[in-house]
PyMOL Python script that loads the backbone (N, CA, C, O; Angstrom):
from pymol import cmd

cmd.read_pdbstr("""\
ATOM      1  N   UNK A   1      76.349 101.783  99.487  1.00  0.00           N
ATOM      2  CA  UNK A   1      76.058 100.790 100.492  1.00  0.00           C
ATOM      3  C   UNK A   1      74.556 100.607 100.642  1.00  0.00           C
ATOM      4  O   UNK A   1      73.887  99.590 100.828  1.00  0.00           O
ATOM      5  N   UNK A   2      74.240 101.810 100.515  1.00  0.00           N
ATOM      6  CA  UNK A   2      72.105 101.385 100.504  1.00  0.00           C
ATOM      7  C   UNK A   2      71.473 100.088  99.614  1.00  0.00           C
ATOM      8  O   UNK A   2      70.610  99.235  99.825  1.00  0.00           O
ATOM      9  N   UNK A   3      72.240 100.368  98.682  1.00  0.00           N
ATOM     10  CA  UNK A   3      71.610  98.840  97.634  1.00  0.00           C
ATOM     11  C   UNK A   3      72.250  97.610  98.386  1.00  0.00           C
ATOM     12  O   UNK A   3      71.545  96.608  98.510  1.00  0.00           O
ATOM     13  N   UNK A   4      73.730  97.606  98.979  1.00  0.00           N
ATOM     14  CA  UNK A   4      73.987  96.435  99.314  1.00  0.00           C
ATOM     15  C   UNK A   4      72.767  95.974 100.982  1.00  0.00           C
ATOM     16  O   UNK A   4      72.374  94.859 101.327  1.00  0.00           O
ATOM     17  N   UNK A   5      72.529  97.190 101.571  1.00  0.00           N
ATOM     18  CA  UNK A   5      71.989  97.013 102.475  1.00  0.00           C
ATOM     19  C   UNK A   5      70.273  96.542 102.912  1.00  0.00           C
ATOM     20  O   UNK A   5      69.618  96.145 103.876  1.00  0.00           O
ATOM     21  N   UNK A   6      70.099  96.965 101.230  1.00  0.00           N
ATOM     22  CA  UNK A   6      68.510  96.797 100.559  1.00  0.00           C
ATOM     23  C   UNK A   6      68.756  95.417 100.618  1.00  0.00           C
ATOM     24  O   UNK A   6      68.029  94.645 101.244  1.00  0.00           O
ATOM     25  N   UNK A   7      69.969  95.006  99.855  1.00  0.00           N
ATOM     26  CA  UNK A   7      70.327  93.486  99.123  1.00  0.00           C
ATOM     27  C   UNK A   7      69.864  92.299 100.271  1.00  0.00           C
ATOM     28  O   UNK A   7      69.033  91.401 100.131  1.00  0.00           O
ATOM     29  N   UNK A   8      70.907  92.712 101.727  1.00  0.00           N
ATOM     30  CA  UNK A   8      71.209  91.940 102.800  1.00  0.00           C
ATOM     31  C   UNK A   8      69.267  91.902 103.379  1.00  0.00           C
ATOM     32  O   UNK A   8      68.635  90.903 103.726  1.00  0.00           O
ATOM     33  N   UNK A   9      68.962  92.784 103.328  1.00  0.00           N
ATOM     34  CA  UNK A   9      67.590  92.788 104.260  1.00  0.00           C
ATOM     35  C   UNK A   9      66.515  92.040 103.074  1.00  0.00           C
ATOM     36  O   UNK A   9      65.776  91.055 103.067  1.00  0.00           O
ATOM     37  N   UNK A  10      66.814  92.884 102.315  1.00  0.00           N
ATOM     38  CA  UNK A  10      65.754  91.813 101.218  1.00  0.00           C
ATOM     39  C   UNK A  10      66.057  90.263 101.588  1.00  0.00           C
ATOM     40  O   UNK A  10      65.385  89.696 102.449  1.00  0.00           O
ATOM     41  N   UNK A  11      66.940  89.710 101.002  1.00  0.00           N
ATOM     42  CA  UNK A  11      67.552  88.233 101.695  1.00  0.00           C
ATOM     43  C   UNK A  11      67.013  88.076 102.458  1.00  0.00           C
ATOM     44  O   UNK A  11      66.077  87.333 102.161  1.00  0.00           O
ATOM     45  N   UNK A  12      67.009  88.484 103.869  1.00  0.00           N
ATOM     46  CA  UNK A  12      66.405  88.149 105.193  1.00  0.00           C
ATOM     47  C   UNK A  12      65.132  88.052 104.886  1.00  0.00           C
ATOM     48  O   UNK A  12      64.580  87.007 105.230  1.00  0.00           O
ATOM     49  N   UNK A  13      64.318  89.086 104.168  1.00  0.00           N
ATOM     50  CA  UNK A  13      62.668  88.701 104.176  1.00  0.00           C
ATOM     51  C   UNK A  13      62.149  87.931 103.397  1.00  0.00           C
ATOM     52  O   UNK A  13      61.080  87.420 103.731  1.00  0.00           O
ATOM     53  N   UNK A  14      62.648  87.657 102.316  1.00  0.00           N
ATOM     54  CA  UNK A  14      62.564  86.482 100.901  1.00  0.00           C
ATOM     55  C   UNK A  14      62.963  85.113 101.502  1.00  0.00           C
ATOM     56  O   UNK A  14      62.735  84.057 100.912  1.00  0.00           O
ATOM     57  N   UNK A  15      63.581  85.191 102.725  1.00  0.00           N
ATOM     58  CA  UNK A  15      64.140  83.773 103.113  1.00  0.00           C
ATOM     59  C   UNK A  15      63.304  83.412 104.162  1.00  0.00           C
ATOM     60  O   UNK A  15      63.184  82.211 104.401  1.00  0.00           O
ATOM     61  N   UNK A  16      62.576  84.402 104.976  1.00  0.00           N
ATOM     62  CA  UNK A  16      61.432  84.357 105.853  1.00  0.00           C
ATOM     63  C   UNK A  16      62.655  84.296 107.224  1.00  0.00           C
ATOM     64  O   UNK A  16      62.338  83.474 108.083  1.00  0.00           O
ATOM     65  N   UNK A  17      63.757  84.933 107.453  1.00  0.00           N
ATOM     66  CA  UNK A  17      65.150  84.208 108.082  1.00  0.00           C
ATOM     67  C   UNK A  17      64.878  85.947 109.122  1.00  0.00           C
ATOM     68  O   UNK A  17      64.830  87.162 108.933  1.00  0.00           O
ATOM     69  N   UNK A  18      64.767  84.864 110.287  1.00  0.00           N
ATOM     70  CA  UNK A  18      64.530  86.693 111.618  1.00  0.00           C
ATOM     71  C   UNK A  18      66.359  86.718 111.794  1.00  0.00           C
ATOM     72  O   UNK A  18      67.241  85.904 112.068  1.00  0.00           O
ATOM     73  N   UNK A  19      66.252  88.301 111.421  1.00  0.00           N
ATOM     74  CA  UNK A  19      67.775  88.269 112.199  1.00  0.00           C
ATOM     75  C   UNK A  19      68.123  88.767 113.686  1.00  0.00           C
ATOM     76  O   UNK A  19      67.533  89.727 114.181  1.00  0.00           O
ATOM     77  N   UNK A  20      69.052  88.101 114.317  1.00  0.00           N
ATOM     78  CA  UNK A  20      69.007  88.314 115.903  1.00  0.00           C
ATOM     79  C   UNK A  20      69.493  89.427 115.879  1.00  0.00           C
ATOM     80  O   UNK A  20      70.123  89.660 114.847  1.00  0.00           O
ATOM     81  N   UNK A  21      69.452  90.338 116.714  1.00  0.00           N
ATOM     82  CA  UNK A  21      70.583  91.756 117.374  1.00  0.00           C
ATOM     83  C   UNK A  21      71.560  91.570 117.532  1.00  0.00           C
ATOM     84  O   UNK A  21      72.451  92.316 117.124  1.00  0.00           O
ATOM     85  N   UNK A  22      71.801  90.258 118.335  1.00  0.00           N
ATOM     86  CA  UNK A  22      73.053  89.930 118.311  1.00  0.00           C
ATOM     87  C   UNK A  22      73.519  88.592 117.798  1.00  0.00           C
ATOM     88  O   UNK A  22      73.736  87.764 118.682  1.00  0.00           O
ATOM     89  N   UNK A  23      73.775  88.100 116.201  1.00  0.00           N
ATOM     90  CA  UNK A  23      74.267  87.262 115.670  1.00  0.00           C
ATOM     91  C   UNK A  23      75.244  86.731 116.429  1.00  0.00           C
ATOM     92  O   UNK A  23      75.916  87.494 117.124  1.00  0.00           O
ATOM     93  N   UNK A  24      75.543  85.095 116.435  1.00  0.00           N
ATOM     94  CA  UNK A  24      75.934  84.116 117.159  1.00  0.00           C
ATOM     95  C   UNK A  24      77.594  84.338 116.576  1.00  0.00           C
ATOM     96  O   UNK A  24      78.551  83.881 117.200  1.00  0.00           O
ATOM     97  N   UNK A  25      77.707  84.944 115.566  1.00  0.00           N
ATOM     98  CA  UNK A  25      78.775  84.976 114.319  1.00  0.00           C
ATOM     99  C   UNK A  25      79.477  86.484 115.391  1.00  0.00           C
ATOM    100  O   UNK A  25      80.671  86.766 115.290  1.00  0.00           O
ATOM    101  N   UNK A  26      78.838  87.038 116.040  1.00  0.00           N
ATOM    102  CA  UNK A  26      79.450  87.838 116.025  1.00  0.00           C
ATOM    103  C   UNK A  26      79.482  88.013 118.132  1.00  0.00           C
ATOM    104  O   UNK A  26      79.366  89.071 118.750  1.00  0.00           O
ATOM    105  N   UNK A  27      79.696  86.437 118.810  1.00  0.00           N
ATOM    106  CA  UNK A  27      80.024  86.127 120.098  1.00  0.00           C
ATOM    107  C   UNK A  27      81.345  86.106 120.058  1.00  0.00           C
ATOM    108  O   UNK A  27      81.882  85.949 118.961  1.00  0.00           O
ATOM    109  N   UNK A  28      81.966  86.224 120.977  1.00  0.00           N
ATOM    110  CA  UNK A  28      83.360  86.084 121.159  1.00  0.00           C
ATOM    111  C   UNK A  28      83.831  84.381 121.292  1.00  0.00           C
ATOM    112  O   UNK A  28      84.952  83.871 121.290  1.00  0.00           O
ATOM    113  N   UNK A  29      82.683  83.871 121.388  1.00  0.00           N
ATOM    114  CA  UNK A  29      83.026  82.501 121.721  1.00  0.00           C
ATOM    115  C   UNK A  29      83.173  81.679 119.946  1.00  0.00           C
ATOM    116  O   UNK A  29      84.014  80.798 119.769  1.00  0.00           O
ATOM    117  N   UNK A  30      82.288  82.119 118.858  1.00  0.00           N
ATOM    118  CA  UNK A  30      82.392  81.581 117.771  1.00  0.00           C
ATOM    119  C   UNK A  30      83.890  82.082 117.437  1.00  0.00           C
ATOM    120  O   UNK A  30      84.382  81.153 116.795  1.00  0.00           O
ATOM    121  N   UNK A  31      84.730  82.983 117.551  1.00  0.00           N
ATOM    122  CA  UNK A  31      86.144  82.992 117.007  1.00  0.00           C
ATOM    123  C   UNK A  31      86.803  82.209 118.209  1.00  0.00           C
ATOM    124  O   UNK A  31      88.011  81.983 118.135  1.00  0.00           O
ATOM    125  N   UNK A  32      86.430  81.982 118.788  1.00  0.00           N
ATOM    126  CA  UNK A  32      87.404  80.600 119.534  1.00  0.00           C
ATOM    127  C   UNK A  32      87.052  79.253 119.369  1.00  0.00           C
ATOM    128  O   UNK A  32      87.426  78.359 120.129  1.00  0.00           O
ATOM    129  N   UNK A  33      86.172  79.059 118.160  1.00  0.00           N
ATOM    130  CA  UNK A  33      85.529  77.529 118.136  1.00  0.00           C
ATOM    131  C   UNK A  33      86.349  77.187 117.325  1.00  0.00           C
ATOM    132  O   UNK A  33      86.347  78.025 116.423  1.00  0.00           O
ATOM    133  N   UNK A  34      87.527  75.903 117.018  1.00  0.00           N
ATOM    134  CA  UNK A  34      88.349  75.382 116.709  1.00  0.00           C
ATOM    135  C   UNK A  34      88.139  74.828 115.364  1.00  0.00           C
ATOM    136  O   UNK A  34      88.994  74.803 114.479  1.00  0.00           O
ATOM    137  N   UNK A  35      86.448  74.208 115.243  1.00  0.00           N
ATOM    138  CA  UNK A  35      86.436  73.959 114.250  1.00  0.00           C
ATOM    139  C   UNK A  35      86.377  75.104 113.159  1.00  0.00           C
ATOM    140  O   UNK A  35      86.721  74.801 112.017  1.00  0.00           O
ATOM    141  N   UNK A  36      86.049  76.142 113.373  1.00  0.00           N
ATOM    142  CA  UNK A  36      85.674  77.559 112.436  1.00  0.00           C
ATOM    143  C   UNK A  36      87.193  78.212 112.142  1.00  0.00           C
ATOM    144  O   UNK A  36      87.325  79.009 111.213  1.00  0.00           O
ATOM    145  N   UNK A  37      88.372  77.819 113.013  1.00  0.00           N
ATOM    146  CA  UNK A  37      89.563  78.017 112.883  1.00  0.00           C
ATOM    147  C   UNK A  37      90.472  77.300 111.823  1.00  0.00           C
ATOM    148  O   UNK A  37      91.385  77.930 111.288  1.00  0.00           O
ATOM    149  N   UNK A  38      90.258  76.146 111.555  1.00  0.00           N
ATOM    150  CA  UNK A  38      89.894  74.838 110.565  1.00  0.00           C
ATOM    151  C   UNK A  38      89.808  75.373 109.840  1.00  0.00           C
ATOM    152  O   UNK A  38      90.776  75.848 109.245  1.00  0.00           O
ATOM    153  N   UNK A  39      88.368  75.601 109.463  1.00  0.00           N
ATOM    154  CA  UNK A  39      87.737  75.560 108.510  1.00  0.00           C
ATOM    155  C   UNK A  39      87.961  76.824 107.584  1.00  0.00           C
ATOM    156  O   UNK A  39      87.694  76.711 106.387  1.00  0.00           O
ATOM    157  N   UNK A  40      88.585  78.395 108.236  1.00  0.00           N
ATOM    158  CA  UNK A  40      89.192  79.239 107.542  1.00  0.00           C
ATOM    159  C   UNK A  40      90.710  78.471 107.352  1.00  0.00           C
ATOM    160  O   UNK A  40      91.020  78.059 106.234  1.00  0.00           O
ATOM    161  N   UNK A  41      91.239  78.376 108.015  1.00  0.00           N
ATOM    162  CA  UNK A  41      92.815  78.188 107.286  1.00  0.00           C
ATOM    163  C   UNK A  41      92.722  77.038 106.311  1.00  0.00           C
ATOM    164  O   UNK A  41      93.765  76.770 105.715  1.00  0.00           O
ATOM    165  N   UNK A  42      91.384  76.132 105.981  1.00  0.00           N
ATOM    166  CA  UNK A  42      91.392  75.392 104.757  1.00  0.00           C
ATOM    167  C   UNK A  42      90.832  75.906 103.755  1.00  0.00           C
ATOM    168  O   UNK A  42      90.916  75.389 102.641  1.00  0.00           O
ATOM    169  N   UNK A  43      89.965  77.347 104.065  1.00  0.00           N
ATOM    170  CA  UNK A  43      89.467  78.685 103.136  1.00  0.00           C
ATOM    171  C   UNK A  43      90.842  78.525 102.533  1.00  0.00           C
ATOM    172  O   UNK A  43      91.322  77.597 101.881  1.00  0.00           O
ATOM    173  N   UNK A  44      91.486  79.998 103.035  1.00  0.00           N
ATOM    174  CA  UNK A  44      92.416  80.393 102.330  1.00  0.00           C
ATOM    175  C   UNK A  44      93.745  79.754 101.504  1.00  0.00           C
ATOM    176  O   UNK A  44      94.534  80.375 100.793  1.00  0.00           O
ATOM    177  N   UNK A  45      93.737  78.210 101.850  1.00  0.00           N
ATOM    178  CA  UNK A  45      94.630  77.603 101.527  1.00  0.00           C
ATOM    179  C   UNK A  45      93.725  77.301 100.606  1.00  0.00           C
ATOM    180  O   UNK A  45      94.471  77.403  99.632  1.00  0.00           O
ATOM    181  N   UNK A  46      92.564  76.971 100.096  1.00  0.00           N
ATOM    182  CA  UNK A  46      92.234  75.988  98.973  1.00  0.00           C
ATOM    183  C   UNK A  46      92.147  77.305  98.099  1.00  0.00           C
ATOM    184  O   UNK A  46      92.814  77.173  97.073  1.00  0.00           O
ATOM    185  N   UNK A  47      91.417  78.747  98.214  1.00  0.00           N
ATOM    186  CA  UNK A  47      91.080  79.529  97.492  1.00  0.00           C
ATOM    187  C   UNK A  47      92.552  80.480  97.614  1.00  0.00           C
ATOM    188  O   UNK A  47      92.628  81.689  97.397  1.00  0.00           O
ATOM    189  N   UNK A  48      93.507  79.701  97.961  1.00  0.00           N
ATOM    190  CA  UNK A  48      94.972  80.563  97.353  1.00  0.00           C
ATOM    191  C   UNK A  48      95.291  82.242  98.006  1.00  0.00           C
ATOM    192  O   UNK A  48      95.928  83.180  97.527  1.00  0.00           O
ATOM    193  N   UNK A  49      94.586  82.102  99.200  1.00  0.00           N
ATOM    194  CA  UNK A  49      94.137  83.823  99.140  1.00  0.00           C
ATOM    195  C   UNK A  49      95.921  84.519 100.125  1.00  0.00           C
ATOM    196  O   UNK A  49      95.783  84.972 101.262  1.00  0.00           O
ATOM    197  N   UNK A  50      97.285  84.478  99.511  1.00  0.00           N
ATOM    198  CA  UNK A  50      98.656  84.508 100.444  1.00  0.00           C
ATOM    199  C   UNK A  50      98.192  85.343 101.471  1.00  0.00           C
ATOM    200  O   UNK A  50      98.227  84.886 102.613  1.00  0.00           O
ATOM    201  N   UNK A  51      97.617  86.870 101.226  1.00  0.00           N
ATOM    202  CA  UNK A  51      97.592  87.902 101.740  1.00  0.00           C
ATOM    203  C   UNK A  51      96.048  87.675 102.996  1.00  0.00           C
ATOM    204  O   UNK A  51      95.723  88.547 103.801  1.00  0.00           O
ATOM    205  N   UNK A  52      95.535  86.702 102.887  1.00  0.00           N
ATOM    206  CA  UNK A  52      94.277  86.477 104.301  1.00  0.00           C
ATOM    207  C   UNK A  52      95.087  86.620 105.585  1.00  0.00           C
ATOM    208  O   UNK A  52      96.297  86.407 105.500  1.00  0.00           O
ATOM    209  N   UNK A  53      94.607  86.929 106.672  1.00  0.00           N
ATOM    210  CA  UNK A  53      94.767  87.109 107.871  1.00  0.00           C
ATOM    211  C   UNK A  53      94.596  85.692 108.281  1.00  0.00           C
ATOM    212  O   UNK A  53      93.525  85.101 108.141  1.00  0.00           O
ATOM    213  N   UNK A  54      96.112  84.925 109.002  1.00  0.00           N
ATOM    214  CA  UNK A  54      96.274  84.017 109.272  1.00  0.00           C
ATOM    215  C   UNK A  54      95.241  83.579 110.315  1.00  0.00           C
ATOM    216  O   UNK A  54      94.486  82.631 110.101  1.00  0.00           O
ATOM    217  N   UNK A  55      95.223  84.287 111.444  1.00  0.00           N
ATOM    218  CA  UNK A  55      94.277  83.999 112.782  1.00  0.00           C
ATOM    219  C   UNK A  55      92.717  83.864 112.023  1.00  0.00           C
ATOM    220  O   UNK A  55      92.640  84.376 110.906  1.00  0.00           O
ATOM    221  N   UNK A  56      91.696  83.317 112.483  1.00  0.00           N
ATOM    222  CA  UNK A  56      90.441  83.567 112.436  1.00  0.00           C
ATOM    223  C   UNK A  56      89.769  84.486 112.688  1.00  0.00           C
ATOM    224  O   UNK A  56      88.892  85.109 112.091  1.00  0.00           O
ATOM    225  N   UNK A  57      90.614  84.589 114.394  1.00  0.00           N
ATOM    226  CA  UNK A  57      89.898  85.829 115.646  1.00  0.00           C
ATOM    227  C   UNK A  57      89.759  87.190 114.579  1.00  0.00           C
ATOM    228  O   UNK A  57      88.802  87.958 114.482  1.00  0.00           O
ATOM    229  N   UNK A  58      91.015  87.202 113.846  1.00  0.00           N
ATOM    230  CA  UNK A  58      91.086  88.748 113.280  1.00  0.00           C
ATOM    231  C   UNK A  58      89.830  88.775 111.960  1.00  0.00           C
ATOM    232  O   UNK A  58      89.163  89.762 111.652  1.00  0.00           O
ATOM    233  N   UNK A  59      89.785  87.967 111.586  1.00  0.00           N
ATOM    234  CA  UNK A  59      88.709  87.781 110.553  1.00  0.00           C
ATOM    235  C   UNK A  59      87.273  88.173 111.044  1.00  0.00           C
ATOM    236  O   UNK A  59      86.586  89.018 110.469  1.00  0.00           O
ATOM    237  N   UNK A  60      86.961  87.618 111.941  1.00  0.00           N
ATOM    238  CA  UNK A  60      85.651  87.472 112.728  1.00  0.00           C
ATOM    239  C   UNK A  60      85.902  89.000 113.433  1.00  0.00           C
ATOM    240  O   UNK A  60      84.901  89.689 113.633  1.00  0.00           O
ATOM    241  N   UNK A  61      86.775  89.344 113.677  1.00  0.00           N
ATOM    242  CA  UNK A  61      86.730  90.854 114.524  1.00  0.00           C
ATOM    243  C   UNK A  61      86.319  91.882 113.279  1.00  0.00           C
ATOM    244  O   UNK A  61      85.358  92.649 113.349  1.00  0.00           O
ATOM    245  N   UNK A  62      87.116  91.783 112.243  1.00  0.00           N
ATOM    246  CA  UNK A  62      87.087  92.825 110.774  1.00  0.00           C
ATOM    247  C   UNK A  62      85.187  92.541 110.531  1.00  0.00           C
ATOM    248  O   UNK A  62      84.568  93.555 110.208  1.00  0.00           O
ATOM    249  N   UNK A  63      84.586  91.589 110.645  1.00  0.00           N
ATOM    250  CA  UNK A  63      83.379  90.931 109.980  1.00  0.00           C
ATOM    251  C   UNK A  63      82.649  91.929 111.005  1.00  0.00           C
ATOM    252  O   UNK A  63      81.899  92.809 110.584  1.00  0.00           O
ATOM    253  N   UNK A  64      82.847  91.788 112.054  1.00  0.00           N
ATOM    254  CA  UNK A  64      81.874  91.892 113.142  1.00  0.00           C
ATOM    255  C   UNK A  64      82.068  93.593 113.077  1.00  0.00           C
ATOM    256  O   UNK A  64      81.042  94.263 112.966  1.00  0.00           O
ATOM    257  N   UNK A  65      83.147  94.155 113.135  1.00  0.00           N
ATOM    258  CA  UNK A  65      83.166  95.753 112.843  1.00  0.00           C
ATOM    259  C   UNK A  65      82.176  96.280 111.644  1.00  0.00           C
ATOM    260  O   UNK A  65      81.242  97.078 111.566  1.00  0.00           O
ATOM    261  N   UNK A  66      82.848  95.448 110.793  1.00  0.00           N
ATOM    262  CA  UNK A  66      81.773  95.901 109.301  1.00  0.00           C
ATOM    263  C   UNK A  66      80.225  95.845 109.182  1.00  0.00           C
ATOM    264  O   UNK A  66      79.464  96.579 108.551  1.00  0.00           O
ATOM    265  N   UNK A  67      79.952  94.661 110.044  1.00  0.00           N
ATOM    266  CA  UNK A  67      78.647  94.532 109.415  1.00  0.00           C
ATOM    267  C   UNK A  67      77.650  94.455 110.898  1.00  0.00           C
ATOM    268  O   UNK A  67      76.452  94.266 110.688  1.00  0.00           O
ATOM    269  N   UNK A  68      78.029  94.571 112.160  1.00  0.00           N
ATOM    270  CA  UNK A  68      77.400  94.959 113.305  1.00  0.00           C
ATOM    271  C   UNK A  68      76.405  96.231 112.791  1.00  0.00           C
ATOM    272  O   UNK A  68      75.183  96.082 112.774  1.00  0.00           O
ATOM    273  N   UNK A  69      76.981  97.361 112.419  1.00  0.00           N
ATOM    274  CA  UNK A  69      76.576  98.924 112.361  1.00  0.00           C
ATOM    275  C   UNK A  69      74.972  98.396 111.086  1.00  0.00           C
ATOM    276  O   UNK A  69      73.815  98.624 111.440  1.00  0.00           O
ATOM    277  N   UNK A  70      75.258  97.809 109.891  1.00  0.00           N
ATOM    278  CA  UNK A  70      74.537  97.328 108.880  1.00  0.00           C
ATOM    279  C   UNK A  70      72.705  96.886 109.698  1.00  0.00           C
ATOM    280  O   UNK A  70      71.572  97.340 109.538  1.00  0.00           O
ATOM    281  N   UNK A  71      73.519  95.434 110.848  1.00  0.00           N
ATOM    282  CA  UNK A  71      72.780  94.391 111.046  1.00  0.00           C
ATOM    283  C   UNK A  71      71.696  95.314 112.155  1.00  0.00           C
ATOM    284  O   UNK A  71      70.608  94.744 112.230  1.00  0.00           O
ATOM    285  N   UNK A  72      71.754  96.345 112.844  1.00  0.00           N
ATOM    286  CA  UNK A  72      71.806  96.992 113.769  1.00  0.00           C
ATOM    287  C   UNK A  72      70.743  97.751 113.630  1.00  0.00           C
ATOM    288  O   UNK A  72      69.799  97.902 114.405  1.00  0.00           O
ATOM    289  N   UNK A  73      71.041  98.447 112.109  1.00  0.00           N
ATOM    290  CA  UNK A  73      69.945  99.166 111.174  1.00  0.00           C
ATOM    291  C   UNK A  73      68.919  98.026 110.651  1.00  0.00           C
ATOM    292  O   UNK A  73      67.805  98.309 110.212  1.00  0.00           O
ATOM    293  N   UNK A  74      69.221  97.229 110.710  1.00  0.00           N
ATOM    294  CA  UNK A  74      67.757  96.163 110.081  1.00  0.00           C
ATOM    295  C   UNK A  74      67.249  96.450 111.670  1.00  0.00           C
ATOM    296  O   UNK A  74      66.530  97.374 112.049  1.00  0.00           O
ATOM    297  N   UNK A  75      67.658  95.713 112.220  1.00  0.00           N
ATOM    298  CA  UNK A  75      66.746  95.247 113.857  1.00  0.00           C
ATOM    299  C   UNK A  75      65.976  96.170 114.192  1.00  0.00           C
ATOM    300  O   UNK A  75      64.763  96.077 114.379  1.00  0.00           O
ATOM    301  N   UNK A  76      66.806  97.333 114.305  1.00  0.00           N
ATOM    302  CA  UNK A  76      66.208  98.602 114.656  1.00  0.00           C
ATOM    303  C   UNK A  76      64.824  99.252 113.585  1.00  0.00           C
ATOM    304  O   UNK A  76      63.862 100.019 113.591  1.00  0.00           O
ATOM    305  N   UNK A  77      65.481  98.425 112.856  1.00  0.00           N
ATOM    306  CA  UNK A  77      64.555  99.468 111.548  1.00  0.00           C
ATOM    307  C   UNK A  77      64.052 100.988 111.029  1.00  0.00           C
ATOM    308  O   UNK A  77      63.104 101.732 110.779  1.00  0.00           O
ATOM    309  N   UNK A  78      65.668 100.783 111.088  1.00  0.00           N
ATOM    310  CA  UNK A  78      66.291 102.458 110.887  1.00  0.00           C
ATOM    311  C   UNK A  78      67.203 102.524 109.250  1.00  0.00           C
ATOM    312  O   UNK A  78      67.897 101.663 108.709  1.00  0.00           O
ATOM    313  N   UNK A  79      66.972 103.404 108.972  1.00  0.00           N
ATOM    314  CA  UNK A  79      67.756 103.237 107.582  1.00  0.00           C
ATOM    315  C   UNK A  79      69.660 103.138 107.681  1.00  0.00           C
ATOM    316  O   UNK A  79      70.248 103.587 108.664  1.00  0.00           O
ATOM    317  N   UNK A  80      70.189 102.676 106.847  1.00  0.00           N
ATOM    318  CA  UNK A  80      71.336 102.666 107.353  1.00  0.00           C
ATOM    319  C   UNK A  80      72.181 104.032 107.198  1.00  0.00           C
ATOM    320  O   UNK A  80      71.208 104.560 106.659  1.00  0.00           O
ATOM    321  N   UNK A  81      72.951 104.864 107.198  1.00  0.00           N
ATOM    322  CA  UNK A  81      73.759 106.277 106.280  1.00  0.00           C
ATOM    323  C   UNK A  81      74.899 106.032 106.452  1.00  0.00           C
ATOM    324  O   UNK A  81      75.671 106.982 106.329  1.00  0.00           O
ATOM    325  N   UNK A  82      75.399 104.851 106.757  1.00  0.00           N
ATOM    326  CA  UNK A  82      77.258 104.832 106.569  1.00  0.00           C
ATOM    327  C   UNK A  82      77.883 104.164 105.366  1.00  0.00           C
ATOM    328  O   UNK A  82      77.195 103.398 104.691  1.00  0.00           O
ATOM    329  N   UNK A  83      78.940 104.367 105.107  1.00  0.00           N
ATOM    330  CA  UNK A  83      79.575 103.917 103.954  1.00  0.00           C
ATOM    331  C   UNK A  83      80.823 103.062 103.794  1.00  0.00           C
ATOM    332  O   UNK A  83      80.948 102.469 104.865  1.00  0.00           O
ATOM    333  N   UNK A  84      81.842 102.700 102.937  1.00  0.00           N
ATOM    334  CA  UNK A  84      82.520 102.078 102.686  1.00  0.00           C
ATOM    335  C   UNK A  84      83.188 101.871 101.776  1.00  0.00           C
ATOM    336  O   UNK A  84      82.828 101.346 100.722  1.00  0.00           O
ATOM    337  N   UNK A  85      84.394 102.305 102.092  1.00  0.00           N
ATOM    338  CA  UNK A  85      85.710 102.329 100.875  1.00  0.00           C
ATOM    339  C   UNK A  85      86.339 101.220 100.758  1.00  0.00           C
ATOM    340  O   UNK A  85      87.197 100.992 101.611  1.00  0.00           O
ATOM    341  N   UNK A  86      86.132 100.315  99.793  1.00  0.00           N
ATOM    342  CA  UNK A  86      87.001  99.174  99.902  1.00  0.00           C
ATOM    343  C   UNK A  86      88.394  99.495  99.771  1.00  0.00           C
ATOM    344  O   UNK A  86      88.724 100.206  98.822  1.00  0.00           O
ATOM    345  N   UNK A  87      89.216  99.102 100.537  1.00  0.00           N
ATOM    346  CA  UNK A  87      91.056  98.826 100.832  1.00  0.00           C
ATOM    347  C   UNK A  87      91.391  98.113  99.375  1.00  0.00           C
ATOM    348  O   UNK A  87      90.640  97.268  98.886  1.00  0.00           O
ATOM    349  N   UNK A  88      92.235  98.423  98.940  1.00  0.00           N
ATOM    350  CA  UNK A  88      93.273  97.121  97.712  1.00  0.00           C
ATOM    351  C   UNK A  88      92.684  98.402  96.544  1.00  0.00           C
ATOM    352  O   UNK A  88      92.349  99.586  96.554  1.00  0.00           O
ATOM    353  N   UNK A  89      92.848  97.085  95.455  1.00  0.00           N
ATOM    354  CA  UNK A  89      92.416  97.459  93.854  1.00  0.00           C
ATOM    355  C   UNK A  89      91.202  97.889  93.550  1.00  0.00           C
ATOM    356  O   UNK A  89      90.984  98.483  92.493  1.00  0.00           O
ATOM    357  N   UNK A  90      90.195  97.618  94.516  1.00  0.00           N
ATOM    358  CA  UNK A  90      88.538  97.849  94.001  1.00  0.00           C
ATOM    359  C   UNK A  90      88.163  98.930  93.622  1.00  0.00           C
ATOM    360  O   UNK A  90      88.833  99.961  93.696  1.00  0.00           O
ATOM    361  N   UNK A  91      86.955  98.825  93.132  1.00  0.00           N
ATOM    362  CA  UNK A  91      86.777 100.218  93.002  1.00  0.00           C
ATOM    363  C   UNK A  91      85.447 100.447  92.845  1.00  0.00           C
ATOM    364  O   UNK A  91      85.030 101.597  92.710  1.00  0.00           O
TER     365      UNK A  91
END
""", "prot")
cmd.dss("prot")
cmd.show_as("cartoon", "prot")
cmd.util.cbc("prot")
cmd.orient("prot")
């Protein structure tokens, strides 16, 4: 996860892009915005994905678990030390 976390922050400084503490992506009010509800269930229907999580809310909740702890360590500017087992086939 350190390289992906190098990856994400590099991005941010190459893009000149400040990241907030608390991303707008990760309000309770963006998983109730109708159009973002849309706009995933025309995700997974165009990119075929059967097994996606129908709701949005649950999408945006999984997002916001994962990558809060990540975004948290930039702001702070603390190194990150947690990890991540991807679920399914990956490896």
């Amino acid at each position: 996860m350190e390289k992906r976390v190098q990856g994400f922050k590099g991005s941010s400084v190459c893009f000149q892009t400040i990241l907030p503490s608390n991303p707008a992506v990760f309000d309770i009010s963006f998983t109730k915005d109708e159009d973002k509800k849309v706009q995933w269930l025309g995700f997974i229907k165009k990119a075929k994905i059967a097994d996606a999580p129908g709701f949005f809310e649950d999408v945006a909740v999984a997002v916001k678990v994962f990558l809060e702890p990540v975004v948290a360590s930039i702001v702070e500017r603390r190194t990150f030390h947690g990890f991540w087992t991807a679920p399914g086939p990956w490896r």
